[in-house]
C-alpha positions as CSV (number, residue, x, y, z in Angstrom):
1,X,-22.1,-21.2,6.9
2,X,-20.8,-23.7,4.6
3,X,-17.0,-24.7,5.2
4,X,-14.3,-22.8,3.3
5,X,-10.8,-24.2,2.5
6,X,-8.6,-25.0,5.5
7,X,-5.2,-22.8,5.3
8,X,-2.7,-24.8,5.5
9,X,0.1,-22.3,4.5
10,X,2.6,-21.5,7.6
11,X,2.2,-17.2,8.2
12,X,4.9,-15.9,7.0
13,X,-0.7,14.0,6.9
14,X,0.8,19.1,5.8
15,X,0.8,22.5,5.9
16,X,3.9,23.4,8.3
17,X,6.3,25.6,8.2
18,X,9.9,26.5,7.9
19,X,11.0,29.4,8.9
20,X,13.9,30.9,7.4
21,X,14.4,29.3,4.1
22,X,11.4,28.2,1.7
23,X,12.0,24.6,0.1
24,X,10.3,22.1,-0.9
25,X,7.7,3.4,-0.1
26,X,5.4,0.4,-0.9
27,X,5.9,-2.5,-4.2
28,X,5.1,-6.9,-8.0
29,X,1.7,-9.4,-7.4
30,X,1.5,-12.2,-6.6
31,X,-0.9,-15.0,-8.4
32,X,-4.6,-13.7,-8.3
33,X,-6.2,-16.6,-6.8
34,X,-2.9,-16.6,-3.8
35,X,-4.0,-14.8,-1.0
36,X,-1.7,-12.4,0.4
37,X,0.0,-14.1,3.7
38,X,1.9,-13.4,6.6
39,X,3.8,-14.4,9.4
40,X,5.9,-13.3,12.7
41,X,8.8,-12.4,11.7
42,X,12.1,-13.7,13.1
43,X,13.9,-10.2,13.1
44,X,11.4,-7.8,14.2
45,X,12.6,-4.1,13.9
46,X,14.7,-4.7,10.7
47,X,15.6,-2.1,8.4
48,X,13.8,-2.0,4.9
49,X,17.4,-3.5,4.0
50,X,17.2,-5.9,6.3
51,X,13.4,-6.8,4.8
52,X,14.8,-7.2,1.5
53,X,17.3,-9.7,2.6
54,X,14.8,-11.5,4.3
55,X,12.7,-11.9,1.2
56,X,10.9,-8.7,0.0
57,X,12.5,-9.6,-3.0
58,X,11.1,-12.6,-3.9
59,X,9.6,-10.6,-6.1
60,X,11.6,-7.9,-7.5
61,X,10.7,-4.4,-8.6
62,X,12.7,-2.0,-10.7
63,X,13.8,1.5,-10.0
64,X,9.5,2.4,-11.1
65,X,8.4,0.7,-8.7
66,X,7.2,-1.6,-10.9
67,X,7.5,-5.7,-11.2
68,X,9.7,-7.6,-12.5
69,X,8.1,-9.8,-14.8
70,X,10.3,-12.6,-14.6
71,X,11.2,-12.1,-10.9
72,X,7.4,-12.5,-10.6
73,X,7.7,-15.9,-12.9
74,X,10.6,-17.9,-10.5
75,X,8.9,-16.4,-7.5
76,X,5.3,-18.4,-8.9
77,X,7.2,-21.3,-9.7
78,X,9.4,-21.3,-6.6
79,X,8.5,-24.2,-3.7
80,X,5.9,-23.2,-1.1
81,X,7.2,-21.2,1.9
82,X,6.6,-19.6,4.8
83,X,5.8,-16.0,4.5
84,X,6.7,-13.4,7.4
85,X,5.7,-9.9,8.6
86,X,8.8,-7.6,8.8
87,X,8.7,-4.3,10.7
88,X,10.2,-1.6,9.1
89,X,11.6,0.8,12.0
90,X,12.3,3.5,9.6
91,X,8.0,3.4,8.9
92,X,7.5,3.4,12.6
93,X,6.3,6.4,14.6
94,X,6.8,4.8,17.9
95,X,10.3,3.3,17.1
96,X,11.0,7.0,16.5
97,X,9.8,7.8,20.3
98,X,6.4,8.3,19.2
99,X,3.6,7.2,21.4
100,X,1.5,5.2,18.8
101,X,-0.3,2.2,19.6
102,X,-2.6,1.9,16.3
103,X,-1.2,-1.4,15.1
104,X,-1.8,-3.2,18.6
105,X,-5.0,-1.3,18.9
106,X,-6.3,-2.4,15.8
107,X,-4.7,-6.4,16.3
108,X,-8.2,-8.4,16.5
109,X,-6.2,-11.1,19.0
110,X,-4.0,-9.0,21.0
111,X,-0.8,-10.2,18.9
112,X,0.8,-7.2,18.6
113,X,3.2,-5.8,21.5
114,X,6.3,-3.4,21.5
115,X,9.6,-4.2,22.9
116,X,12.0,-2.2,24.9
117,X,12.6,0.1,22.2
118,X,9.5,0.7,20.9
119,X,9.3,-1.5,18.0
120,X,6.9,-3.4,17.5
121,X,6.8,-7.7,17.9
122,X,4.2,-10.1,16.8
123,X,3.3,-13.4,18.7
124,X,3.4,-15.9,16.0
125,X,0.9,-17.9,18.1
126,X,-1.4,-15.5,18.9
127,X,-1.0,-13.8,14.9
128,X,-4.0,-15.2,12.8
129,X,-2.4,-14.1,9.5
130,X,-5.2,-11.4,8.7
131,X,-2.6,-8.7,7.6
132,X,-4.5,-5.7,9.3
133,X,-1.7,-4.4,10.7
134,X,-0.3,-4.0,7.0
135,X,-3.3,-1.6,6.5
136,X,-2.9,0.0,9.4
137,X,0.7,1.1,9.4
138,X,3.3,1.5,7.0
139,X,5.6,-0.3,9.7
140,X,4.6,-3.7,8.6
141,X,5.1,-5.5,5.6
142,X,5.1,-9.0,4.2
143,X,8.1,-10.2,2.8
144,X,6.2,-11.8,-0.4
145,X,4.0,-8.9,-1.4
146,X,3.3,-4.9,-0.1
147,X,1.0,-2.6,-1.3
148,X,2.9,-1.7,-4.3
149,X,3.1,-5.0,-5.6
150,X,-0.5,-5.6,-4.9
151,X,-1.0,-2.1,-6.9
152,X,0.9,-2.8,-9.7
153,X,-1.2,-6.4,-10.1
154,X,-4.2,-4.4,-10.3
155,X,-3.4,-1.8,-12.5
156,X,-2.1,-4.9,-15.0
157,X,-5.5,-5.9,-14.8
158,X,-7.2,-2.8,-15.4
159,X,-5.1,-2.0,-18.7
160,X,-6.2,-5.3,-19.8
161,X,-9.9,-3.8,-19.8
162,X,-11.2,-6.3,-17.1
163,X,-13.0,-4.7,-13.9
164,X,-10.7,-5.4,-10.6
165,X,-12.5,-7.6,-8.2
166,X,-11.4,-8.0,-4.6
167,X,-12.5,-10.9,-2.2
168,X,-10.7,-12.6,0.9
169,X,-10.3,-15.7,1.6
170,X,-13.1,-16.4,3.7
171,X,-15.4,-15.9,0.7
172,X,-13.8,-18.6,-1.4
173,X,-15.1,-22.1,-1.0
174,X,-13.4,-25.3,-2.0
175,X,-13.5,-26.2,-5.5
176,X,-13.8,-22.4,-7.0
177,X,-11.1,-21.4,-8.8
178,X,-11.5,-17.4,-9.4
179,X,-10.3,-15.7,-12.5
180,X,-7.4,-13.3,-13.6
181,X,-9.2,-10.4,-12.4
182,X,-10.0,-11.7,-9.2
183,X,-7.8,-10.8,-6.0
184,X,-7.8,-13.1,-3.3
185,X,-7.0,-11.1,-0.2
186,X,-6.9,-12.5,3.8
187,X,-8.6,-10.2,4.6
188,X,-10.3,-6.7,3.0
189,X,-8.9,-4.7,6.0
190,X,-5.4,-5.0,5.0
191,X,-6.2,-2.1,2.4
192,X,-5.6,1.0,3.8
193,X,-8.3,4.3,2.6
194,X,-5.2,5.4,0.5
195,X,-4.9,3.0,-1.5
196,X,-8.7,2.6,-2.0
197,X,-8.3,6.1,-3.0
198,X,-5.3,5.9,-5.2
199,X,-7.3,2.7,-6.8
200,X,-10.2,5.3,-7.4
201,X,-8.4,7.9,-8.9
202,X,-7.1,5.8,-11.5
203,X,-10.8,5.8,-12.4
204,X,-10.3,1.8,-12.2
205,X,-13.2,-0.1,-11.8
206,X,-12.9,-1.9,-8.5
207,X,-15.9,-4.4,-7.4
208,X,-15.8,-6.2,-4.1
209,X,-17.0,-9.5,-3.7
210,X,-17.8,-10.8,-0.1
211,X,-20.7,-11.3,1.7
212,X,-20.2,-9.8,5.0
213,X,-22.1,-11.7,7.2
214,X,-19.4,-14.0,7.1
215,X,-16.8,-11.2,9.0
216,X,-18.9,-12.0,12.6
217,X,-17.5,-16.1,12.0
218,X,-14.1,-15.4,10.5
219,X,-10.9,-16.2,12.6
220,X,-9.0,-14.1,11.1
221,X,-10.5,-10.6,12.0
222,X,-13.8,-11.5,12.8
223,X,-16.0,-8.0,13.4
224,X,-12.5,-5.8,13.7
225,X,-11.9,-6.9,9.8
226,X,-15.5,-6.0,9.2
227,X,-15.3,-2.2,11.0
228,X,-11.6,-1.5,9.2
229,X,-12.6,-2.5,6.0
230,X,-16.0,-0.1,5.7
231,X,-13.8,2.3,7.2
232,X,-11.1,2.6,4.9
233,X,-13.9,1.9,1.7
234,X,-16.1,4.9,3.0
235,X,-13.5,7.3,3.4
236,X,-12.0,6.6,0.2
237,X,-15.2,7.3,-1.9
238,X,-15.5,10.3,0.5
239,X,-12.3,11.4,-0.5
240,X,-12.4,10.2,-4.1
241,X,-15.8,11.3,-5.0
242,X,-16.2,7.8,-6.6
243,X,-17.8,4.4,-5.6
244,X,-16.6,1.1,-4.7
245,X,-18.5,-1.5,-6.7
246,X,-20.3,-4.5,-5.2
247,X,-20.9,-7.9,-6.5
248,X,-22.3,-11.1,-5.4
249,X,-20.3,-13.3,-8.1
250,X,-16.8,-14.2,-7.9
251,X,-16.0,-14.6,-11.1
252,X,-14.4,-18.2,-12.3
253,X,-11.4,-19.8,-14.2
254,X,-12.6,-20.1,-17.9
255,X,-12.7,-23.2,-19.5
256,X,-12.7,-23.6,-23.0
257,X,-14.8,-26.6,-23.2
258,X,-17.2,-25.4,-20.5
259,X,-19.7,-24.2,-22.6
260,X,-19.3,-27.5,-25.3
261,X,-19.8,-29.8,-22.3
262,X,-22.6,-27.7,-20.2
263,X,-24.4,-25.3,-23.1
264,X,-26.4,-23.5,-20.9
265,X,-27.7,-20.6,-22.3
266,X,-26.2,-21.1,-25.1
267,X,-27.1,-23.5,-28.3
268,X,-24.5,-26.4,-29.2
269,X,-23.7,-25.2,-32.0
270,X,-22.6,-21.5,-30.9
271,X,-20.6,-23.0,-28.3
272,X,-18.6,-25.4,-30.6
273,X,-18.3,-21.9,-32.8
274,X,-16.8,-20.3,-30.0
275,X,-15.0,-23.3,-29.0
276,X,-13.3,-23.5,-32.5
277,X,-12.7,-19.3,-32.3
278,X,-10.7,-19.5,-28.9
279,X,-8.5,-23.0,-30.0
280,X,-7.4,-21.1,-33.5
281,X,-6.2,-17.9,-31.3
282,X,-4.0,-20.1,-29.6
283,X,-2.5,-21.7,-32.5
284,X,-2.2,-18.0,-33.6
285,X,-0.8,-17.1,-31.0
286,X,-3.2,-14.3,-31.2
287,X,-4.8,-15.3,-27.8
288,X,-1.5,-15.9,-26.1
289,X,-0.6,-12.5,-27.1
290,X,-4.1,-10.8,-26.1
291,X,-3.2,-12.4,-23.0
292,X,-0.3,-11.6,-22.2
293,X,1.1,-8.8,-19.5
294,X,4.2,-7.9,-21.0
295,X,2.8,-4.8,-22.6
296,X,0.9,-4.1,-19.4
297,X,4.2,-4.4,-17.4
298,X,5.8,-1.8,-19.9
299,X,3.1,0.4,-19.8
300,X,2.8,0.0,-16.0
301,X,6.3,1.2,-15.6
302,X,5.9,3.9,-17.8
303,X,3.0,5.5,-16.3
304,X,4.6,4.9,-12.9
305,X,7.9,6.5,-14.0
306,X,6.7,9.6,-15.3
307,X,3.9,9.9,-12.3
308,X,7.1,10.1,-9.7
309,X,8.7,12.4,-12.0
310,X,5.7,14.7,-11.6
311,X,6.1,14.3,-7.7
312,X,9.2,15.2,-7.9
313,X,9.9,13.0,-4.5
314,X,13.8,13.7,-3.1
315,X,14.4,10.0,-1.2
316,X,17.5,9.4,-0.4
317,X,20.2,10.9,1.8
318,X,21.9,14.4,0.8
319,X,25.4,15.8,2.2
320,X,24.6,18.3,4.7
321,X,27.2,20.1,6.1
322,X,24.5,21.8,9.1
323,X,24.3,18.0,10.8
324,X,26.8,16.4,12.7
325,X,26.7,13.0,10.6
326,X,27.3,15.3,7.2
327,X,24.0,14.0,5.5
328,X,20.7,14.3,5.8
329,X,17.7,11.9,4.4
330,X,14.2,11.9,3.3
331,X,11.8,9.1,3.7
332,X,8.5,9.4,2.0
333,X,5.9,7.1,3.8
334,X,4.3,4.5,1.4
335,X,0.5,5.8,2.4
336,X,2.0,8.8,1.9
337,X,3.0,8.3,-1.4
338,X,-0.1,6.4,-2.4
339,X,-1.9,9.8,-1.3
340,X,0.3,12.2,-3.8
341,X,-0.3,9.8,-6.9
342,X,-4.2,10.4,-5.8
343,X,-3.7,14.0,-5.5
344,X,-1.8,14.1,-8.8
345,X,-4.3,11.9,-10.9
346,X,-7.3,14.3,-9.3
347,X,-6.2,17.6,-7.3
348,X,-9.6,18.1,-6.6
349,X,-9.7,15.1,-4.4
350,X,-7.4,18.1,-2.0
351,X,-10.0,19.7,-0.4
352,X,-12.0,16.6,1.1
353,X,-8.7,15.3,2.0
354,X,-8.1,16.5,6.2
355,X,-4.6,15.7,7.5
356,X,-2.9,16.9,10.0
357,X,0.7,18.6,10.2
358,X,2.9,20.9,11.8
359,X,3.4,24.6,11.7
360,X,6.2,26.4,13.0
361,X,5.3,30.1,14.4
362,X,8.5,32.2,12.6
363,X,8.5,34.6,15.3
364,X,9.2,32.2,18.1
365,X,11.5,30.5,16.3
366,X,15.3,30.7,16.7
367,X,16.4,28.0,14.5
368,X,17.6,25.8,17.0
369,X,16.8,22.7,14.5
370,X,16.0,20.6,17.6
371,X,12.5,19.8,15.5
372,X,14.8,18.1,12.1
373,X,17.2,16.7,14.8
374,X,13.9,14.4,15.7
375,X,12.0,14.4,12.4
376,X,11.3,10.5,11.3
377,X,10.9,11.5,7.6
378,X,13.6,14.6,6.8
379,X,10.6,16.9,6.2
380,X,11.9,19.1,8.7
381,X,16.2,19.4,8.3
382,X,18.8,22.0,7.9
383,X,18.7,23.7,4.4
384,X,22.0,22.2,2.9
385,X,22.8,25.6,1.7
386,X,22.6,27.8,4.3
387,X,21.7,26.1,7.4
388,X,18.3,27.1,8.0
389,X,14.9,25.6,8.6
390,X,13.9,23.5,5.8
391,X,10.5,21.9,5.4
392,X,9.1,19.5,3.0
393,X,5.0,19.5,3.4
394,X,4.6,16.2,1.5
395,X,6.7,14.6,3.8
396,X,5.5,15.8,7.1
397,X,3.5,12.4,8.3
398,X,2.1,14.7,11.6
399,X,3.7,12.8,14.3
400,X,3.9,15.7,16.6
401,X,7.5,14.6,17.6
402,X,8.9,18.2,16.4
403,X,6.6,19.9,18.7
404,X,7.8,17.8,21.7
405,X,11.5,19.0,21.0
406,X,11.3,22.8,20.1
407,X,12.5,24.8,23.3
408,X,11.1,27.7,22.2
409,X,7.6,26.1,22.1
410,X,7.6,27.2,18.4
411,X,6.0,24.3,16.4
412,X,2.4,23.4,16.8
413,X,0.1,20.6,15.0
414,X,-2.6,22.1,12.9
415,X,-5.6,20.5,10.9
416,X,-5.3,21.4,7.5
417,X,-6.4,19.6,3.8
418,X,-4.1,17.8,1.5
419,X,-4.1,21.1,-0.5
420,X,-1.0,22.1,1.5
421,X,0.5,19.4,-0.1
422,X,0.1,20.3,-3.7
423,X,2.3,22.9,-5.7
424,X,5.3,22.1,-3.2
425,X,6.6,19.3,-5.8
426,X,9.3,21.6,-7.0
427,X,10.5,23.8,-4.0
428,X,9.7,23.0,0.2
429,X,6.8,24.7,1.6
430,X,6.8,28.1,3.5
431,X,5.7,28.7,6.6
């Protein structure tokens, strides 16, 4: 295998049930030829807060979702930096007394370990900077660019009518420079099945670039990158009902005079006529305009805005007289939330869709609320009108924690499809 560039760069699931009254993450891109990067983090088991003030908004997003055009600008233009992997303990099952070793499981050089309290730290020296673990669990997150951001960069592309192509690093060789519609990823595995699937749904056309043979000599993930990627690809056209395209191009800059200096294919004297086409759109400005993202960006938060509008997602705390701190909060999980913009582009993807969730047997229950005491996302709480059961299908991630805590033996985990999560938009789910 030929060498590649050296890197340099330092590293920076419900259909459940409430009982007594019916109711009802992730975020602006980076450069498409910049790889995304990570790196340990030096305050493991921050807050979401806490990630933003380390950097997650380098580049900013507004109240969409959406980027920030000129956050994205400084943060392009801003000096090289190390980037870091934050842990986000509200995103983490195990913080929440969980017992979920997927991130370390899936760590393809043993980097990932879990302190005291059950969050999770990352051995800078042992981390090769493959973001896996950002596909893996919603916990982690780099504190230049997260799924939503990465997202957003390729929906930009896809309004501009160019088919999305998706490579890592280990495919890009010295010297190429790939094009706008190229994203340079370290590694493919840091793309979880629901975003594949959210990608898909869009009816985007998505193309990967890599020649795999490559995954059994890379350092980053080696065959652990190679088995998470397939993975997450297959289940996604499983789910989506659509393919994944494949190419064995990445496609390059453009240069203007390319095709003046080296007309192959092409005679001299179309090339100069192109030539002369392309220089008089950007005197125009016609070209700079065609070009541009701005009216991508606007559209991008449109579309965004009126999609979470249909979702109809409650985030946020609410005053709650039933609990002791007088609030209660919702936290819907960034896969999560990729899944129900899937499910609400295409409901039909529902049915191939298996999760699973909890149920709550009425019967047995006596409404002790010891299950929303320990819920980690608020999909299980006290009704804030009357005190009873309260459960929110959407935002039941399956943990089985509210199982573990009912005395009367009440709540069970069931396998269901994502059907159970649609029509509950505008009210919480009954048992």
């Amino acid at each position: 295998m030929a060498d590649k560039a050296e890197d340099t760069r330092a590293p920076g699931d419900p259909a459940g049930a409430g009982c007594c009254s019916p109711d009802a993450a992730p975020a602006a891109a980076e450069d498409p030829s910049t790889p995304l990067r990570s790196a340990q983090d030096d305050n493991e088991g921050a807050s979401p807060s806490d990630a933003v003030t380390a950097g997650a908004a380098a580049i900013a997003a507004d109240a969409s979702g959406a980027p920030s055009s000129a956050a994205a600008d400084a943060a392009a233009d801003a000096p090289e930096r190390p980037q870091r992997i934050v842990v986000l303990r509200d995103f983490c099952m195990r913080a929440h007394g969980a017992d979920c070793e997927r991130c370390a499981l899936a760590c393809p050089h043993g980097a990932i370990s879990f302190s005291d309290d059950g969050v999770p730290v990352i051995d800078p020296d042992a981390c090769s900077r493959c973001d896996i673990c950002l596909g893996v669990c919603d916990a982690f997150s780099s504190t230049r660019v997260t799924m939503a951001d990465l997202h957003a960069r390729i929906r930009r592309i896809a309004l501009r009518g160019e088919t999305v192509v998706l490579t890592c690093k280990e495919n890009v060789f010295p010297g190429l420079e790939p094009a706008a519609n190229v994203v340079v990823l370290p590694c493919l595995a840091c793309l979880s099945p629901e975003f594949w699937t959210l990608v898909l749904a869009e009816n985007i056309d998505v193309e990967i670039a890599a020649d795999l043979t490559y995954c059994a000599d890379c350092e980053r993930a080696g065959d652990m990158g190679e088995l998470l990627y397939s993975h997450a690809v297959e289940t996604a056209e499983a789910w989506s009902g659509r393919p994944v395209g494949f190419t064995d191009v990445i496609p390059e800059k453009e240069n203007l005079v390319k095709d003046l200096a080296n007309p192959v294919g092409v005679d001299r004297r179309s090339a100069f006529a192109n030539l002369v086409g392309d220089v008089g759109d950007i005197a125009s400005g016609k070209r700079r305009l065609r070009n541009s993202e701005v009216l991508q960006e606007f559209y991008e938060r449109r579309e965004r805005s009126r999609a979470l509008a249909r979702l109809n997602l409650g985030n946020g705390t609410e005053f709650n007289d039933f609990v002791p701190e007088g609030r209660t909060k919702k936290t819907m999980w960034p896969k999560r939330q990729m899944l129900l913009e899937a499910l609400d582009r295409d409901p039909g993807i529902a049915e191939r869709v298996p999760l699973v969730v909890s149920e709550t047997d009425c019967e047995r229950c006596t409404n002790a609320l010891a299950c929303a005491a320990v819920c980690p996302t608020g999909a299980r709480r006290p009704d804030p009108a009357d005190g009873t059961l309260a459960y929110d299908a959407r935002y039941c991630i399956g943990c089985g924690l509210c199982a573990n805590a009912c005395p009367e033996g009440a709540v069970d985990l069931v396998e269901v499809t994502a059907e159970a999560l649609l029509g509950t938009g505008g009210g919480e789910a009954e048992a």
